[in-house]
VODO-499425 format. One line per 2 residues: number of its first residue (from 1); for each residue x, z, y of C-alpha. Coordinates in pm, 1 decimal. Example, Ala and Ser with C-alpha at 12.3 -4.5 7.8 and 13.67 -1.06 7.14 Angstrom:
BEGIN
1 = 1230.0 780.0 -450.0 ~ 1367.0 714.0 -106.0 .
//
This chain:
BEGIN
1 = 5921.9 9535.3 8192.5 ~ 5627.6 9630.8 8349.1 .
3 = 5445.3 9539.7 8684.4 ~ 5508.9 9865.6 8882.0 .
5 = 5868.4 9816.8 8762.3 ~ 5875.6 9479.4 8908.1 .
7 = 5736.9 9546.6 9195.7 ~ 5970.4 9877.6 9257.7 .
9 = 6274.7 9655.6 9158.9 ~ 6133.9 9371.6 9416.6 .
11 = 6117.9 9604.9 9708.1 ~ 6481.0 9725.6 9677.7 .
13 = 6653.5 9437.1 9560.0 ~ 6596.7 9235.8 9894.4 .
15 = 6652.0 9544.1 10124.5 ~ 6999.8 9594.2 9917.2 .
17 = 7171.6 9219.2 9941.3 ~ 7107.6 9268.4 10348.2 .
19 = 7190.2 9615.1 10362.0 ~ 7531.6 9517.9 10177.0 .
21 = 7593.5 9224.6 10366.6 ~ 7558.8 9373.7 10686.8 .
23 = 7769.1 9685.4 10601.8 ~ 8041.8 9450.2 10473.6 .
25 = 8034.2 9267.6 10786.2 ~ 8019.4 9562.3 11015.2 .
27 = 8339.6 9740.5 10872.1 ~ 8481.3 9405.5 10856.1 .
29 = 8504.1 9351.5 11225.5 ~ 8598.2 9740.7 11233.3 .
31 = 8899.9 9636.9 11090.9 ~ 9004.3 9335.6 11237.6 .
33 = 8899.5 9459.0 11620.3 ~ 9145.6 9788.5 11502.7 .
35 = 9403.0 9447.7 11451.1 ~ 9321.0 9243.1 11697.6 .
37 = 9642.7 9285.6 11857.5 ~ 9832.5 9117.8 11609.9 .
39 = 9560.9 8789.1 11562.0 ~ 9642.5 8729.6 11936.2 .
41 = 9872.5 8469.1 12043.4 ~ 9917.1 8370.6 11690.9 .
43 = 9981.4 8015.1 11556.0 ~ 9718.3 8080.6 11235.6 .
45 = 9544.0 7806.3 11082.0 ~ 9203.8 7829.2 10960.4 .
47 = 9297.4 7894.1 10597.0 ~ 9525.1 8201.8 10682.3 .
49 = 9236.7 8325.5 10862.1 ~ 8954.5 8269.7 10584.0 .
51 = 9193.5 8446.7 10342.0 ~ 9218.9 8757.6 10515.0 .
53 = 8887.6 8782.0 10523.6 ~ 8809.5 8716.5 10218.3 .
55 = 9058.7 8974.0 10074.0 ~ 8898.0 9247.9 10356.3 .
57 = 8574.3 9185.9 10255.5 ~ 8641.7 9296.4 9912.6 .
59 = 8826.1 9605.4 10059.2 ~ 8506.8 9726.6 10210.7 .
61 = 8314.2 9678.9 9951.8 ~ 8364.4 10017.2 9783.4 .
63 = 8295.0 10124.9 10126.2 ~ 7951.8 9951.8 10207.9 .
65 = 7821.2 10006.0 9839.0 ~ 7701.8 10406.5 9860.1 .
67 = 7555.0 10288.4 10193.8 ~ 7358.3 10027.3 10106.8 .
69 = 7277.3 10195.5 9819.1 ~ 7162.4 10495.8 10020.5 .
71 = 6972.3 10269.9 10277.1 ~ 6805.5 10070.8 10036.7 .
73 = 6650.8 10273.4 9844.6 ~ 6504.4 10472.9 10081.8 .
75 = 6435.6 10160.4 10255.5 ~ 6225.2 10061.7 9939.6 .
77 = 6044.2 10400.0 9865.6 ~ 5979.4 10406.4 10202.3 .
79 = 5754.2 10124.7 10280.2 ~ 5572.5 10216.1 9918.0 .
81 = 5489.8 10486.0 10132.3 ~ 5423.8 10359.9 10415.7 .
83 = 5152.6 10113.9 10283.5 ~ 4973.2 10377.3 10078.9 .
85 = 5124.9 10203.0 9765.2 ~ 5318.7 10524.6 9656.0 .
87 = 5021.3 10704.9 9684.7 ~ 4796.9 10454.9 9433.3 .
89 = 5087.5 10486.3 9210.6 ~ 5071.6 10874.2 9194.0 .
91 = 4659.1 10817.2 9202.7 ~ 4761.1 10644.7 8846.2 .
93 = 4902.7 10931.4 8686.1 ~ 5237.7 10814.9 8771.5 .
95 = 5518.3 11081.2 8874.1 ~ 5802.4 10963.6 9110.2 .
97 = 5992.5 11021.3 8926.5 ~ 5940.5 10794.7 8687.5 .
99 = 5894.5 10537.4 8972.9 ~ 6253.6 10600.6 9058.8 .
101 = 6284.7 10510.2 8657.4 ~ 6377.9 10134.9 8724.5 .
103 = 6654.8 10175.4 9016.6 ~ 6794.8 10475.2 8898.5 .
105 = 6870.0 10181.9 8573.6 ~ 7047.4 10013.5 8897.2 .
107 = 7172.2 10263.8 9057.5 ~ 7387.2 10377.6 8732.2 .
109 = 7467.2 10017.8 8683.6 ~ 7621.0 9967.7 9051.2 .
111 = 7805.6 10294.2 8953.7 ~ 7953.5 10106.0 8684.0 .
113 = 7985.9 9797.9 8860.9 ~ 8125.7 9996.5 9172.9 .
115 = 8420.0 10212.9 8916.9 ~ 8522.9 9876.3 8800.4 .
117 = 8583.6 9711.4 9117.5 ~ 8795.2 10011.3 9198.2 .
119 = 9007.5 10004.7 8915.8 ~ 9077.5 9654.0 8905.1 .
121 = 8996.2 9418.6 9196.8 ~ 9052.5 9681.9 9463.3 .
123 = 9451.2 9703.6 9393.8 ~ 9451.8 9342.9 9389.7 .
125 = 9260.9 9322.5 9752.5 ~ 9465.7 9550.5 9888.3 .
127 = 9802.3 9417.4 9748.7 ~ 9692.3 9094.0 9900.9 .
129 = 9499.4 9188.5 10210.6 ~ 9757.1 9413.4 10336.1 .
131 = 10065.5 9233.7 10266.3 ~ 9965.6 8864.4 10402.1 .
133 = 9851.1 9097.3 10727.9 ~ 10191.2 9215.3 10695.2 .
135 = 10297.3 8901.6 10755.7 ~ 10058.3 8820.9 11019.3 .
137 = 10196.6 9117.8 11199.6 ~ 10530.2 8990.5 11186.4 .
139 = 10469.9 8656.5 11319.5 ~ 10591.0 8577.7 11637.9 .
141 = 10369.0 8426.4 11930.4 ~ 10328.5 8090.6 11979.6 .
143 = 10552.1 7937.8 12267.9 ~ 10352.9 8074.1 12516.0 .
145 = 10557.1 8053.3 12908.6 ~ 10439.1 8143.1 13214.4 .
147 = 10549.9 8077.9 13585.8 ~ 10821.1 8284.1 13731.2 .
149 = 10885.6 8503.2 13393.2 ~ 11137.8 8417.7 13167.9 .
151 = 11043.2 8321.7 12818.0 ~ 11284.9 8467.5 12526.7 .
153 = 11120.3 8477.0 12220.6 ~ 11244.1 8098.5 12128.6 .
155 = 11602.7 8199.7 11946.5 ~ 11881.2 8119.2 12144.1 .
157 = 11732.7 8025.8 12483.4 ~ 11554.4 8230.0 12774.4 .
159 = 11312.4 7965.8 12987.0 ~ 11164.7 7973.8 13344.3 .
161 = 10967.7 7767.6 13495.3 ~ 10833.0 7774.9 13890.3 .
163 = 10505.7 7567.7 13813.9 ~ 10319.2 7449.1 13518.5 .
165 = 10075.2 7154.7 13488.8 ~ 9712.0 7104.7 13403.0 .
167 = 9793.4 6908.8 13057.2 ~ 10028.7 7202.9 12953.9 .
169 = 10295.5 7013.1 12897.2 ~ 10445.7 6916.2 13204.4 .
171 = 10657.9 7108.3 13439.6 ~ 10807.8 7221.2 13793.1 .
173 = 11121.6 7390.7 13851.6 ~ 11258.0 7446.1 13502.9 .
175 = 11567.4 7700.1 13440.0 ~ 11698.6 7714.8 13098.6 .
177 = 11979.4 7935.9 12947.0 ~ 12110.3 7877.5 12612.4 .
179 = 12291.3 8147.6 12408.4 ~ 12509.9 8208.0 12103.2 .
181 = 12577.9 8422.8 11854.4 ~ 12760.2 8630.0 12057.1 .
183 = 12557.9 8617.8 12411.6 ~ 12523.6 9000.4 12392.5 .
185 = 12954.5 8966.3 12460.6 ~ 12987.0 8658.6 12696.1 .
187 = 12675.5 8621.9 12851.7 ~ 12540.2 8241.5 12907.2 .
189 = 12716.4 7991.8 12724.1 ~ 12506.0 7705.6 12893.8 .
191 = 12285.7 7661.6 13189.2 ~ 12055.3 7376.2 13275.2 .
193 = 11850.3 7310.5 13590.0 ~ 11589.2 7071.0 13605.0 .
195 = 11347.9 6929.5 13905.7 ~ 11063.6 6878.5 13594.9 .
197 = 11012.1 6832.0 13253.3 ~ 10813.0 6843.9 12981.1 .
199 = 10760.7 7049.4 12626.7 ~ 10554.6 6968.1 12329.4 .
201 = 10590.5 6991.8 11978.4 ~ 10619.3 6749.2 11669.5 .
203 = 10612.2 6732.7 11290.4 ~ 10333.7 6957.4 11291.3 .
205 = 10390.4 7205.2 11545.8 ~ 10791.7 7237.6 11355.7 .
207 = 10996.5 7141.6 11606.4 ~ 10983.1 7159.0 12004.3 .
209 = 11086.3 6866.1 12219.7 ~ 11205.4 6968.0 12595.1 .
211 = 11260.2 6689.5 12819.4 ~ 11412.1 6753.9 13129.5 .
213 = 11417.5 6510.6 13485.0 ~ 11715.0 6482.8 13759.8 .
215 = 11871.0 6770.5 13657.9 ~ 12221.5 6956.3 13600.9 .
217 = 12403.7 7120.8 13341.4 ~ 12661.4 7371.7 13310.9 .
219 = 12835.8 7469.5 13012.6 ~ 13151.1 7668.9 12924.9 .
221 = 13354.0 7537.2 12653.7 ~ 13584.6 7809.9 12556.0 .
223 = 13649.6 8119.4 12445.6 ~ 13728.7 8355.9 12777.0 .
225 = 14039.7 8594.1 12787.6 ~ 13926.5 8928.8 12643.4 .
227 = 13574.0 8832.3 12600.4 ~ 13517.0 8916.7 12951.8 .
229 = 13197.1 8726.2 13074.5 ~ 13219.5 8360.8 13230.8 .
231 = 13091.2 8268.9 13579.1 ~ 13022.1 7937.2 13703.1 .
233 = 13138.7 7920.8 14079.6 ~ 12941.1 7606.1 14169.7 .
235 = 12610.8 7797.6 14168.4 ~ 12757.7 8113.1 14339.6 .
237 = 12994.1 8066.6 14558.5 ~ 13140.5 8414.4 14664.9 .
239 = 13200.9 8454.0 14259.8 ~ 13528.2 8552.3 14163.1 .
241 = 13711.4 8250.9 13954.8 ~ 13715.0 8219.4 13573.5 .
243 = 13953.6 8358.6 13325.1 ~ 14236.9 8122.5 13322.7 .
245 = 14166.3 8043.9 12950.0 ~ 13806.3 7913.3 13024.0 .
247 = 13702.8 7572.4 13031.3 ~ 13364.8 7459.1 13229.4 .
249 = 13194.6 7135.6 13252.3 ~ 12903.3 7012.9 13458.1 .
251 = 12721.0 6705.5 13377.6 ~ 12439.2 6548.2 13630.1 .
253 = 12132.1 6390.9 13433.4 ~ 11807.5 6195.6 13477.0 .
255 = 11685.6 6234.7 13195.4 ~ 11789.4 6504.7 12906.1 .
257 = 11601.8 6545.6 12576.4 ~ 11646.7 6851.4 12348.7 .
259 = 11482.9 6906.6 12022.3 ~ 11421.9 7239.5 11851.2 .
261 = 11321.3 7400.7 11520.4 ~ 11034.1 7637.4 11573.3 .
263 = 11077.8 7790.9 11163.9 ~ 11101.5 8153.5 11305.4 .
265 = 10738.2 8104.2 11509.6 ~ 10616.8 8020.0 11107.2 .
267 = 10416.1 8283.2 10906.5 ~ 10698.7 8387.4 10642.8 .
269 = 10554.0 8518.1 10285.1 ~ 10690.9 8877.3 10170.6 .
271 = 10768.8 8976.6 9836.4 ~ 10436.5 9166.0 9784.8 .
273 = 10637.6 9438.9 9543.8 ~ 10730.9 9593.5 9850.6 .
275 = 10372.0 9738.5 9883.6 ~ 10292.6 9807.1 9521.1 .
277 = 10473.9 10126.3 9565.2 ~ 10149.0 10256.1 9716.8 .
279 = 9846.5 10431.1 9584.4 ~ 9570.0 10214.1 9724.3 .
281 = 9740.8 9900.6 9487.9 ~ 9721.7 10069.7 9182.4 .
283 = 9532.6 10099.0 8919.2 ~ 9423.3 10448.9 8704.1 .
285 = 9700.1 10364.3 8453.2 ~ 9933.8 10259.3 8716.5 .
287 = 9852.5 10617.3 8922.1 ~ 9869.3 10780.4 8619.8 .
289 = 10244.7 10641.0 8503.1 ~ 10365.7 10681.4 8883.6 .
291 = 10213.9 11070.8 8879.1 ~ 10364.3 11192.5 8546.6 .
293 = 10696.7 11029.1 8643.9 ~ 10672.9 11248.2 9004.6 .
295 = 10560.4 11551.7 8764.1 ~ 10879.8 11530.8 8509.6 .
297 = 11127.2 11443.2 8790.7 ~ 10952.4 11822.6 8992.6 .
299 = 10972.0 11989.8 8638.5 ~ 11388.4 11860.0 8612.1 .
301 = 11477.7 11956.9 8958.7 ~ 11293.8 12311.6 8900.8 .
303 = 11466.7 12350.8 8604.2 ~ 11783.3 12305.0 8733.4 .
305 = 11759.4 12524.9 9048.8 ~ 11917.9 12862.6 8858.8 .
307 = 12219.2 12620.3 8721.8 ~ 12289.7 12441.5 9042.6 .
309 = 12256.6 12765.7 9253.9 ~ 12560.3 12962.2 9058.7 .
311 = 12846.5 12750.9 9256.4 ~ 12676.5 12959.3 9587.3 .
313 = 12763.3 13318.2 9395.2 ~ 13139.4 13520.8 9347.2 .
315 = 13002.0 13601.7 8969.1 ~ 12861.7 13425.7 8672.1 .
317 = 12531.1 13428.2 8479.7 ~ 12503.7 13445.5 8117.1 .
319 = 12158.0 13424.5 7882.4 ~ 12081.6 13660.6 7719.2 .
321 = 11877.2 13660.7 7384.1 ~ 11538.8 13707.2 7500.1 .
323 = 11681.1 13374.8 7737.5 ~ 11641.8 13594.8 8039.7 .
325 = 11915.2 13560.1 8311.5 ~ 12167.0 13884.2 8349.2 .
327 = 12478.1 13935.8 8558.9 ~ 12764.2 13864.8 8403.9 .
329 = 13138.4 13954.7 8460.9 ~ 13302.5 13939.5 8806.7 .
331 = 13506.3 13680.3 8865.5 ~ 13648.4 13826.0 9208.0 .
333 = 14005.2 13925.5 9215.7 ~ 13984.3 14046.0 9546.6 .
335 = 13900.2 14344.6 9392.6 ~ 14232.6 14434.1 9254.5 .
337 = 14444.4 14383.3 9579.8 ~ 14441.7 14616.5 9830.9 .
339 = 14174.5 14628.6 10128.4 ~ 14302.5 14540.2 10456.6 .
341 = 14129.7 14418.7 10776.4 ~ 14243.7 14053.5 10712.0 .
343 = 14128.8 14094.0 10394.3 ~ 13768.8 14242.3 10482.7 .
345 = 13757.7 13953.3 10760.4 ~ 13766.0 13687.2 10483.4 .
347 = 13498.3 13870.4 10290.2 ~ 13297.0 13876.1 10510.5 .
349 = 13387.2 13509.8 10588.6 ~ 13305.4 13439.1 10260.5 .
351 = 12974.5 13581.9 10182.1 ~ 12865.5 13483.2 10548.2 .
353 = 12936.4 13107.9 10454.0 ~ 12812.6 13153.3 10106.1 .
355 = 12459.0 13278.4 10241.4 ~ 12409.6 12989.8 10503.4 .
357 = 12510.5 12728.1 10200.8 ~ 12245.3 12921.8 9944.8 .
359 = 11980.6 12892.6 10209.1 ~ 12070.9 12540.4 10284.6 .
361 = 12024.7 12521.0 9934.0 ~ 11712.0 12659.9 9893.7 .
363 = 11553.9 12513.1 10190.8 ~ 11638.0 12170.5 10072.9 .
365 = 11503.4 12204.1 9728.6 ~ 11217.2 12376.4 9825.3 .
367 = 11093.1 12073.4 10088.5 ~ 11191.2 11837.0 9784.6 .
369 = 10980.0 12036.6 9541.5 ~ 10735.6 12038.7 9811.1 .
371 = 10729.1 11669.2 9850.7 ~ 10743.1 11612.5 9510.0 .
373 = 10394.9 11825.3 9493.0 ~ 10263.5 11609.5 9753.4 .
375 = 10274.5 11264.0 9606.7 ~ 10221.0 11356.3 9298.1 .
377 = 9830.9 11507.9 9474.9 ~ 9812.7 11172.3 9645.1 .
379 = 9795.5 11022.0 9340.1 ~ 9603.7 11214.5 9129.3 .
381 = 9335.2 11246.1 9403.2 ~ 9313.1 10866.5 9448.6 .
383 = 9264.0 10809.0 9114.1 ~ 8970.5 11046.7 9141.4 .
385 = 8852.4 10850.6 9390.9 ~ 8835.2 10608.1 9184.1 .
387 = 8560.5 10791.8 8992.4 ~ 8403.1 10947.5 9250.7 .
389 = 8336.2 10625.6 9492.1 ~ 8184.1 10519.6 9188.1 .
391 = 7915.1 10824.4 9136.2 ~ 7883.2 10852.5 9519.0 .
393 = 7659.2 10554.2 9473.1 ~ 7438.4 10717.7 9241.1 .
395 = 7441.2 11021.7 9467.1 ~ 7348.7 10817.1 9700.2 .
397 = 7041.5 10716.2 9517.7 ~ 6926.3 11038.2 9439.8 .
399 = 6925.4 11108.3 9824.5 ~ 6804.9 10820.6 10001.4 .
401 = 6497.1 10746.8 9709.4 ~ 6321.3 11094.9 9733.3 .
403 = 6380.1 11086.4 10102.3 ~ 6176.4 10726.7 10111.3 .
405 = 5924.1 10909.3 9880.6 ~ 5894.9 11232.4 10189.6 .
407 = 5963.7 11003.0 10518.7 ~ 5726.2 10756.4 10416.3 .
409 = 5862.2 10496.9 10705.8 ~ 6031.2 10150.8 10592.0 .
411 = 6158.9 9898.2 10826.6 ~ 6540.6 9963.2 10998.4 .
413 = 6424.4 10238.9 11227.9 ~ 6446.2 10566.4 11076.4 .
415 = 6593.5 10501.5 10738.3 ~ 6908.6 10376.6 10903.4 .
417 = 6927.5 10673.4 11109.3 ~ 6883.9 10874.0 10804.0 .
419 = 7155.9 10652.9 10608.1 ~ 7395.6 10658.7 10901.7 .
421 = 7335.3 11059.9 10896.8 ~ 7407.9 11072.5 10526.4 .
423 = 7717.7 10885.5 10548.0 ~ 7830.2 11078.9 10792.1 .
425 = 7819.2 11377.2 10637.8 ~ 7940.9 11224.6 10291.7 .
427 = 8273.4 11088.3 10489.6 ~ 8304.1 11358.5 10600.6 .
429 = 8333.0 11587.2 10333.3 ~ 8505.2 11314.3 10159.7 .
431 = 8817.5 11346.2 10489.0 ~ 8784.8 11734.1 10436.1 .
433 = 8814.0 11765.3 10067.0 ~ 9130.9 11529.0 10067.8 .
435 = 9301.5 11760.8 10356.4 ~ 9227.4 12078.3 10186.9 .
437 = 9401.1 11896.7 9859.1 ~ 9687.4 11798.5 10071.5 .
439 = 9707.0 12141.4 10198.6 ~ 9728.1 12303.9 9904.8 .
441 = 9409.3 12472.6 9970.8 ~ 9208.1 12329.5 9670.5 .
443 = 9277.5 12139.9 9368.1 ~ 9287.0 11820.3 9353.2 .
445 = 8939.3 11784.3 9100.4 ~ 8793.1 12018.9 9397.7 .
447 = 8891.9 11871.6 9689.2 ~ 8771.0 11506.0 9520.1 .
449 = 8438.3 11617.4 9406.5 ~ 8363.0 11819.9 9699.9 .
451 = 8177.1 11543.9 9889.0 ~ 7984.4 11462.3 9621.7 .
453 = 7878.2 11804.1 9431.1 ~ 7729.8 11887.5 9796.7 .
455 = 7544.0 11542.3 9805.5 ~ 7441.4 11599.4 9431.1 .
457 = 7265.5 11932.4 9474.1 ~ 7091.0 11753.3 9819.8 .
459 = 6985.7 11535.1 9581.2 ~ 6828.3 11737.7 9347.4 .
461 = 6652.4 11929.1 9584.8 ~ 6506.3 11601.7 9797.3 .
463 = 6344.7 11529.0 9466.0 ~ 6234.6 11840.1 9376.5 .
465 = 6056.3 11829.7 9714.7 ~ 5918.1 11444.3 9630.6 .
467 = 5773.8 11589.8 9303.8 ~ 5596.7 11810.0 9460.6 .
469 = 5405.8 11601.4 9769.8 ~ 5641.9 11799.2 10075.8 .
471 = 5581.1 11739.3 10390.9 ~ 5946.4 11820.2 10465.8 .
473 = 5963.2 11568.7 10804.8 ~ 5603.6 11592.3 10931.1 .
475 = 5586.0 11711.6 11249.4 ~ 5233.0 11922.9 11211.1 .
477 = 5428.6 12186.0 10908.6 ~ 5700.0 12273.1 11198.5 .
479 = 5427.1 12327.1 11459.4 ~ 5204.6 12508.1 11267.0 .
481 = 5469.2 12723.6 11142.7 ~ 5567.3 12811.3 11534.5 .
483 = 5198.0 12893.1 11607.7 ~ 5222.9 13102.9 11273.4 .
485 = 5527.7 13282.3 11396.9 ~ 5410.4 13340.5 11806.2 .
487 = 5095.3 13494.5 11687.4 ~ 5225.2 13689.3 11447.8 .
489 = 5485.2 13786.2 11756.4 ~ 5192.7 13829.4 12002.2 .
491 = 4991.5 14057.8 11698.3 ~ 5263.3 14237.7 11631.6 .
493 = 5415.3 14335.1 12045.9 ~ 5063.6 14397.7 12121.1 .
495 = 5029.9 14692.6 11863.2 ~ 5356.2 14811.1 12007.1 .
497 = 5185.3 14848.6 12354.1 ~ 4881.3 14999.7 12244.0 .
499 = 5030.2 15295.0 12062.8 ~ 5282.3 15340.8 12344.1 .
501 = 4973.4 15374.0 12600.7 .
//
């Protein structure tokens, strides 16, 4: 390898690594601010939190790649520019283009690099990411109360309390009401009311103690007369009296102690084949598989259509030779009786009903076949992402290395701006293509390689203009170029005046 390759190689690899950490981190917290929601109030312990992380940080990495790619690069050839060492390499009898030699080596290499993490470790991120967020999402809160409201996410019991302590634990004023299976029917089964107490939990946050001080409780225990709900007459007093069949009791304490399981507060694993029917956690041959299996079950329900659509008609079909479709005989015996108004009623009865059941029919079939179309495009066009997230990164490098080569300014100032620009427009495209596709406006190879056939022939043109020493962003070309075009203006109105005079 030689020097000017090391040195080229030098200046981008540093540039990358920072680049691609930073845009890893940055659409890291893009996603989990977009989740916050569901982190809050959470009883998640360190390790569930490290491993969602982990597994969303190798989400975004096909993400960050063309970026950094793009940004360092142009990062690189820009400070060769901007410190004249470009310009002693071209003073050498060296073209830019074969400066860009060594990293286009790496640029094809992160392409490689970049289709393979697609195709096999972004399924697996995603199968894991997404479900243990799943489960995240569908953790309850942490016991959580606050004064005056009642608390009912703890199974079986709603809690008040009037005033809580400093430590968090203890209590003023505490109202508790316990419920069975079938509270929705009879109401509250028990009732407790405490001067204080206190709640904490044991074996590892498992269970929840509640203690309770000088208080009473209430319980009914039987079944009411027609499931009518029970009232307890000693705290209201203009209540009408219980069902003759129900049996309370009321017990004075000074001290009561309860303990509960908190299991359903516990993050619960889900079978993560729910979410492998999806197209972000599969692989080409798995997108492949699920799309020809959508393609032969669109082919069998086309193909049946004409077969399944005879029950709708008063005649039969029969194939010909040439396997064309002709009328056959009539099967209608109405025909041979003779034509009253009772008898014209139920024709037209007939065919009226036998219309609205043909264009149920074909209304039906035609959103299934239209479905059926649609997934099997989803597919298809993610597993062209697949490729094309891939080359995007060597797009990327064909943009954002010229462009160093013209702009001729390192540092994070305007090559970010430029980057940021470029992905804009390349996420853009990207969004578009994939609704045209969905749309049925474009093919699915179209709509895929939209973004980056645009990009491509960018490319190709940023280092046709390298090659060649543009001054594409100075400032001077544009001004000149207005001065060119006012005086031409100015030369050309002021002939106008003097031949009209």
């Amino acid at each position: 390898m030689k020097k000017l390759d090391k040195l080229i190689l030098m200046s981008f690899w540093g540039p990358f690594l920072v680049t691609m950490s930073v845009v890893v981190f940055i659409f890291l917290m893009k996603i989990m601010i977009f989740y916050i929601d569901d982190f809050v109030s959470k009883d998640l312990g360190l390790w569930d939190y490290a491993r969602l992380f982990f597994f969303f940080s190798l989400i975004t990495v096909p993400t960050a790649l063309p970026l950094a790619m793009l940004l360092s690069s142009l990062m690189a050839f820009g400070n060769l520019g901007e410190f004249f060492e470009l310009t002693a390499i071209k003073s050498a009898g060296i073209s830019v283009v074969r400066a860009m030699a060594p990293m286009f080596i790496v640029a094809v290499a992160v392409s490689i690099f970049s289709f393979y993490f697609n195709d096999r470790v972004s399924p697996w991120a995603n199968l894991k990411g997404y479900s243990l967020l799943y489960d995240i999402k569908t953790t309850k809160a942490t016991l959580k109360i606050k004064e005056g409201i009642f608390y009912n996410d703890l199974p079986g019991y709603s809690i008040k309390v009037d005033k809580k302590m400093a430590d968090g634990q203890s209590m003023k004023g505490m109202v508790i009401y316990q419920h069975d299976n079938r509270s929705y029917e009879r109401g509250n089964t028990q009732i407790i009311l405490a001067d204080s107490g206190k709640m904490y939990t044991i074996n590892e946050n498992s269970n929840l103690v509640i203690e309770l001080y000088h208080g009473t409780m209430y319980k009914e225990d039987n079944e009411p007369n027609g499931g009518k709900p029970a009232y307890i007459s000693s705290l209201d007093k203009t209540a009408d009296a219980p069902p003759p069949n129900s049996k309370f009791t009321r017990n004075v304490f000074d001290h009561f102690k309860m303990v509960e399981s908190l299991s359903s507060f516990g993050m619960k694993r889900t079978d993560e084949g729910q979410f492998k029917y999806h197209e972000f956690m599969k692989n080409i041959d798995d997108l492949n598989h699920t799309a020809d299996s959508i393609k032969t079950s669109y082919d069998e329900t086309k193909k049946n259509l004409l077969p399944n659509s005879q029950q709708y008609f008063s005649y039969n079909y029969k194939q010909g030779t040439d396997k064309a479709l002709k009328p056959g005989k009539w099967i209608d015996s109405l025909l041979t009786r003779p034509v009253t108004d009772s008898l014209k009623k139920e024709i037209l009865t007939n065919a009226k009903s036998s219309a609205a059941s043909m264009q149920s029919y074909v209304k039906s079939n035609a959103d299934y076949l239209q479905a059926k179309l649609k997934d099997a495009s989803k597919y298809e066009l993610e597993k062209h992402h697949k490729y094309t997230n891939a080359i995007s990164c060597l797009v990327m490098f064909l943009i954002g290395a010229p462009l160093g080569a013209i702009i001729k300014k390192g540092g994070f100032g305007v090559p970010v701006l430029v980057s940021v620009l470029f992905f804009i427009l390349l996420y853009v495209l990207i969004n578009q293509g994939d609704k045209w596709v969905k749309e049925g406006l474009l093919s699915v190879p179209v709509g895929a390689w939209l973004a980056n056939t645009v990009l491509f022939i960018a490319g190709v043109y940023f280092i046709d203009r390298a090659r060649s020493d543009s001054r594409l962003f100075d400032k001077d070309v544009y001004q000149m170029r207005v001065k060119r075009i006012k005086s031409f203006l100015a030369s050309r109105f002021g002939k106008t005046r003097l031949i009209n005079s």
